[in-house]
N, C-alpha and C positions, 0 to 999 in steps of 0.2 A: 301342532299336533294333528297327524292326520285322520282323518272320518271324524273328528271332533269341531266344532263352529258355535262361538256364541256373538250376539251382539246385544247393545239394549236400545227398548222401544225410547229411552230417554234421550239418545244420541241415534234418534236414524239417519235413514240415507236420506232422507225425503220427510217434507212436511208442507201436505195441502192443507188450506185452509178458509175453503169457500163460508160462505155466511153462518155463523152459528156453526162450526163444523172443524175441526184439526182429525187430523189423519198423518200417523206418524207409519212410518213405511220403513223395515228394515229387510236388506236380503240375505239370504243365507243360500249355500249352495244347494240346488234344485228347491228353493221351496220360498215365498216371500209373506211377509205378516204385519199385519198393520194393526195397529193400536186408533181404533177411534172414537173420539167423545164428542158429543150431542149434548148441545146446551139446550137447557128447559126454552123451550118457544120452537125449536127445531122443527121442517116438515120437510119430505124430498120434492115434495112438489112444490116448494115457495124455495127453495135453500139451495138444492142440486139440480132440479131440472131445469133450471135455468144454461147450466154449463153441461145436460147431459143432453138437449134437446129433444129428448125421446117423451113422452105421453105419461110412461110409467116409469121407474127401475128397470132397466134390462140388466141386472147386475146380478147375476148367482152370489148368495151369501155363503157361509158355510163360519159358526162362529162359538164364543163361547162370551157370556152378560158378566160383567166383574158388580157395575155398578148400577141404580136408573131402573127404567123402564121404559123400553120403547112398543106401541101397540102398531101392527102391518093391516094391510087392507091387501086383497092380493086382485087382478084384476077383475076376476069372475066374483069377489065379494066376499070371498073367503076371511076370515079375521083369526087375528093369533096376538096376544100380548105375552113379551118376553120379559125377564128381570134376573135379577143378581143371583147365580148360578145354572143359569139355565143355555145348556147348550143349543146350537138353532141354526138350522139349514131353509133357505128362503132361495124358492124359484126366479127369475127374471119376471116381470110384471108384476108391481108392486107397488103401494104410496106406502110411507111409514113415518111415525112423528114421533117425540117424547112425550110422557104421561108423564104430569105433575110437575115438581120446583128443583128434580136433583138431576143431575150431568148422569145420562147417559153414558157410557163407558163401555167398550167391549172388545175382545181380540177375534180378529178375520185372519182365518188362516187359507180359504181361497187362494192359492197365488196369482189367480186373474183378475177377483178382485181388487186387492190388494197392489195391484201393480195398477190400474187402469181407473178404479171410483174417484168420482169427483175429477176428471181431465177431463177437459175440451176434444 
């Protein structure tokens, strides 16, 4: 069907899965989207900065919370805690962790992000 495309996040293209971390990645034409969940214990700074090398997140968010709660630290100190319905747009420089005992869950619709978090 032309100008019409679906896929699901359950069969993507793509499935990273650094520590405490899956990131399921599907493409659609001009546009890419990832499904990712954060297991209770998560930090970017123990968990991806390892495989981002960088200090902080250089990573543009751009997203919407299904499930969880994740609380950010931004680098100037700024803080924001996000949770289940809450849509959220997050600058490059940044730590962020899970708050409390439930899986994180959230869709990234960035397609920079979405193509590139969590790779070497």
């Amino acid at each position: 069907m032309a100008g019409m495309d679906k896929r699901s996040l359950d069969e993507p293209d793509e499935s990273r899965r650094p520590d405490k971390t899956v990131l399921d990645v599907v493409s659609l034409p001009g546009a890419t989207v990832g499904r990712i969940r954060l297991q209770p214990g998560w930090r970017w700074s123990e968990c991806i900065k390892p495989i981002a090398g960088t200090a902080s997140c250089q990573t543009p968010h751009l997203g919407y919370v299904i499930a969880g709660r994740l609380h950010l630290r931004d680098d100037s100190g700024a803080e924001l805690d996000i949770g289940p319905g809450d849509a959220y747009q997050v600058a490059p420089g940044h730590d962020a962790w899970v708050v409390g005992e439930e899986q994180f869950v959230a869709l990234e619709f960035d397609s920079k992000t979405a193509e590139t978090y969590a790779t070497g």
